[in-house]
C-alpha positions in Angstrom: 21.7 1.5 4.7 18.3 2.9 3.1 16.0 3.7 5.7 12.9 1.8 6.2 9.5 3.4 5.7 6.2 3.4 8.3 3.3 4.2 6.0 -0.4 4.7 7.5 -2.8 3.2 4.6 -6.4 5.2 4.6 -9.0 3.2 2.8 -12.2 5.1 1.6 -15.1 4.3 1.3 -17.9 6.7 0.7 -15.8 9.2 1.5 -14.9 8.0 4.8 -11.5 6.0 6.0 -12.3 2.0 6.6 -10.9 -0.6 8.2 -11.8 -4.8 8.0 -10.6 -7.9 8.7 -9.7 -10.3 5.4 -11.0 -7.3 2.9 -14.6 -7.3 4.7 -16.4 -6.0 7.6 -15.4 -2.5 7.8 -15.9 -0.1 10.2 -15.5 3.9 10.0 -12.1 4.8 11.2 -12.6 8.7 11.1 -12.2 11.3 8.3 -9.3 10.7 5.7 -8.4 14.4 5.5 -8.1 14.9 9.3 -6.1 11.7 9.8 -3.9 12.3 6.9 -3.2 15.5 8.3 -2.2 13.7 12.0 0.3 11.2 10.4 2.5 13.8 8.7 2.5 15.8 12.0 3.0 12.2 13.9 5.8 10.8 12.1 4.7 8.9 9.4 7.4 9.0 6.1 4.1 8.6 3.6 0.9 8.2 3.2 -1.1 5.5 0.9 -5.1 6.8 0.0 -6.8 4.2 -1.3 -10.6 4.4 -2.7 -11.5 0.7 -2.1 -14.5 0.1 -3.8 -13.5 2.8 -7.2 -13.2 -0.6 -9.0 -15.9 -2.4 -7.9 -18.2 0.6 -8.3 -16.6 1.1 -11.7 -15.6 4.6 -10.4 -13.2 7.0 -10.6 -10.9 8.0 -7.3 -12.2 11.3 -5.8 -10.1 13.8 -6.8 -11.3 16.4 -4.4 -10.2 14.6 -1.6 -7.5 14.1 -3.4 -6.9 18.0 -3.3 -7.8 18.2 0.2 -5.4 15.7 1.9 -2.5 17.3 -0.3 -3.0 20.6 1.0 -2.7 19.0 4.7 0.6 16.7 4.5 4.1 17.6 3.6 5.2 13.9 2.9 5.0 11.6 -0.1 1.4 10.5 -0.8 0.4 7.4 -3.4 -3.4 7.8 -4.3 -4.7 4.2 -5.5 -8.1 3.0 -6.9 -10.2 2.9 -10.2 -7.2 4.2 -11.7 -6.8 2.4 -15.4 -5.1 5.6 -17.7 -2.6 7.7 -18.3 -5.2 10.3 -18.2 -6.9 9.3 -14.8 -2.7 9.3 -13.8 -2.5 12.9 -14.9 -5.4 14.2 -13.0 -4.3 12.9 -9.6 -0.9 13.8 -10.0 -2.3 17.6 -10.8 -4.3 17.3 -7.7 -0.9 16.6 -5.5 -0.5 13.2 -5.3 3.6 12.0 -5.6 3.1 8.5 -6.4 -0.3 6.5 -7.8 -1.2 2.5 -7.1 -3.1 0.5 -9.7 -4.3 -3.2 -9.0 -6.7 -4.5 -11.3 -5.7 -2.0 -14.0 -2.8 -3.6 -14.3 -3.7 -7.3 -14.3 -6.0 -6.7 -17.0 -3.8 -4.6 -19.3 -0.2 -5.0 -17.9 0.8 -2.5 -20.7 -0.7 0.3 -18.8 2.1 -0.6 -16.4 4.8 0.3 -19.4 2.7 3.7 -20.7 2.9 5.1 -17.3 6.3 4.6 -16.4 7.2 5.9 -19.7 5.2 8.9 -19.5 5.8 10.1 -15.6 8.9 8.1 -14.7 9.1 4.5 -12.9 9.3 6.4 -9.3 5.5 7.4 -8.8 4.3 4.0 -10.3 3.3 1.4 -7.5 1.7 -2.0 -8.6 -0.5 -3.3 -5.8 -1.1 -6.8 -5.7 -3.4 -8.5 -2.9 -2.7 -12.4 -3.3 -4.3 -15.2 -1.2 -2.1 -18.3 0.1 -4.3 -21.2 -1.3 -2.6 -24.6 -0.2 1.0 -24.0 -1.5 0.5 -21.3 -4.0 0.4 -17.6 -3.4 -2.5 -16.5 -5.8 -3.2 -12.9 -6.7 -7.1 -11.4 -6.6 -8.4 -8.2 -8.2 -11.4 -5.6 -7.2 -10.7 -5.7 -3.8 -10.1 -9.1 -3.0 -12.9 -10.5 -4.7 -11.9 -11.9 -7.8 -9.2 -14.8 -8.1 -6.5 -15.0 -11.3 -4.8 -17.4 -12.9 -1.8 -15.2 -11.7 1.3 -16.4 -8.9 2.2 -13.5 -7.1 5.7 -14.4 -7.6 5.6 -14.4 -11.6 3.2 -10.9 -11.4 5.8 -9.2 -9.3 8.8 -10.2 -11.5 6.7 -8.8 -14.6 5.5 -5.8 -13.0 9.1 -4.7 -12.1 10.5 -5.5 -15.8 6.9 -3.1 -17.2 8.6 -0.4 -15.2 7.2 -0.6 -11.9 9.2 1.2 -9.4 7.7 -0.2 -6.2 5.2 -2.8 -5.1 2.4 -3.0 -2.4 2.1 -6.8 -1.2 -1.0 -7.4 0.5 -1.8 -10.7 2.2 -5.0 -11.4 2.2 -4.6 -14.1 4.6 -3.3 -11.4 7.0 -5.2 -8.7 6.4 -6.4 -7.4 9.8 -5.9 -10.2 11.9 -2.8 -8.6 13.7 -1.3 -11.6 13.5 2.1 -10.1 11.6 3.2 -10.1 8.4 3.7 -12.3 5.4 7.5 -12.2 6.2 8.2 -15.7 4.3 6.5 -14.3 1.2 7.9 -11.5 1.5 11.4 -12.2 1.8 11.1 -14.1 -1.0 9.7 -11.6 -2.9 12.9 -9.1 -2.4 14.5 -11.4 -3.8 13.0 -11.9 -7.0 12.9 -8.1 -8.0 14.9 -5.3 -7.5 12.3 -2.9 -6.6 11.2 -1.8 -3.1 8.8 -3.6 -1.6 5.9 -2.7 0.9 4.6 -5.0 3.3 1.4 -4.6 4.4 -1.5 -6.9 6.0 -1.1 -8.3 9.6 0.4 -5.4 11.8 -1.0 -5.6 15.3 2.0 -5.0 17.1 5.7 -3.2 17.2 7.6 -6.4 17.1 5.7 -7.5 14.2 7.1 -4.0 12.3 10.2 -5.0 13.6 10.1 -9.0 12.4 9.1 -7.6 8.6 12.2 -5.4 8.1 14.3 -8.0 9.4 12.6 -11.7 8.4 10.8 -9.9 5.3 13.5 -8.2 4.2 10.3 -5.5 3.4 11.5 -1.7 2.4 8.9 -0.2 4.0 5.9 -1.8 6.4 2.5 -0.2 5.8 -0.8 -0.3 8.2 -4.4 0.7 8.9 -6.2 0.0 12.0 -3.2 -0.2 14.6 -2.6 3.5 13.9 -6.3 5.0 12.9 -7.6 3.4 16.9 -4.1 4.6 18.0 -3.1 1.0 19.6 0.2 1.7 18.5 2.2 5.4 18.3 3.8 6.5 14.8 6.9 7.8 17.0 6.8 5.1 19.6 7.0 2.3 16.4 10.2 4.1 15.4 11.8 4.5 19.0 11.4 0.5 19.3 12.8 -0.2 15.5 15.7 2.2 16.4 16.2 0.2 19.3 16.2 -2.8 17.2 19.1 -1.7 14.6 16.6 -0.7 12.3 17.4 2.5 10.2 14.4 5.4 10.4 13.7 8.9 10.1 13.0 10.4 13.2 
């Protein structure tokens, strides 16, 4: 059995690691570099660094801090945000980072998808994709939540994965920071569809919650922000419990 993944997601924001609730009202959760440095130490099997408002701001991600949190960690790290080349792709993955994550990018030129898996390999591509339950339909959004497609989350996966994707980050936006657990119904469904590994994230708040995503989700690996960054729950403690629970980790 493939073991399941705890990742700690930083978002950055002016240089600083965020957290909100539903995409908005953040608040500082400490700086990226030193955190990044704590969850390698702590546990945590990777990392995900994402500049949130690179898009918005039309913006590339910071490639120093990029630097700087690769010197600290020893575990796989995705860098995500304002990322729309192979030659923004390049860069990052000079600076250190294993794997990148583009959202918007990707909705607007899904091709870009194809040119970099064909140019660094389908393993350090990850499609993010933040979709909204409206009514019945799971809809996907770009730039940070704020923009609604035409797009179902369901179709986008299925053609992300056949562009060359090698993993997907589902976010639910209806979960995001409420602690509330995950999207499991979604997501289940989605591991389904594609063949790819998929990353829950959006709605942790407590351990049982990690444990009802690998089991009801089906999810490959769970990902989180706010539960570890105001330590309410322990990187080494989550795993103890999900050990306990039949579910296969690195310890």
């Amino acid at each position: 059995m493939l073991t399941k993944r705890i990742i700690p997601c930083l978002d950055i924001k002016n240089g600083r690691t965020v957290k909100g609730v539903n995409f908005v009202d953040l608040r500082d959760a400490g700086d990226p570099v030193t955190l990044a440095k704590q969850y390698a130490e702590l546990g945590a099997d990777e990392l995900v660094f994402l500049d949130i408002s690179a898009t918005l701001e039309n913006r590339k991600t910071m490639h120093d801090m990029v630097l700087h949190v690769a010197e600290q960690v020893n575990i796989p790290f995705t860098v995500g945000g304002g990322i729309s080349s192979v030659e923004d792709v390049d860069v990052l993955l000079k600076c250190g980072a294993d794997k990148i994550s583009i959202n918007s990018s990707a909705v607007k030129r899904p091709e870009l998808i194809n040119e970099l898996s064909d140019k660094f390999g389908s393993q350090c591509v990850v499609v993010a994709i933040d979709a909204k339950k409206i009514e019945s339909e799971w809809m996907v959004y770009l730039a940070g939540g704020t923009i609604l497609t035409e797009l179902n989350l369901f179709d986008w996966a299925k053609e992300v994965e056949e562009r060359g994707a090698g993993e997907i980050l589902f976010t639910s936006m209806n979960h995001d920071g409420t602690k509330a657990g995950f999207a499991n119904e979604a997501l289940a469904k989605l591991t389904q569809l594609v063949n790819i590994p998929i990353i829950a994230s959006g709605g942790a708040g407590t351990m049982q919650h990690f444990v009802d995503t690998f089991k009801d989700g089906k999810a490959d690996a769970a990902l989180a922000a706010s539960v570890f960054h105001f330590g309410e729950i322990s990187i080494l403690e989550l795993k103890e419990e999900l050990k306990k629970n039949s579910i296969t980790v690195r310890l």
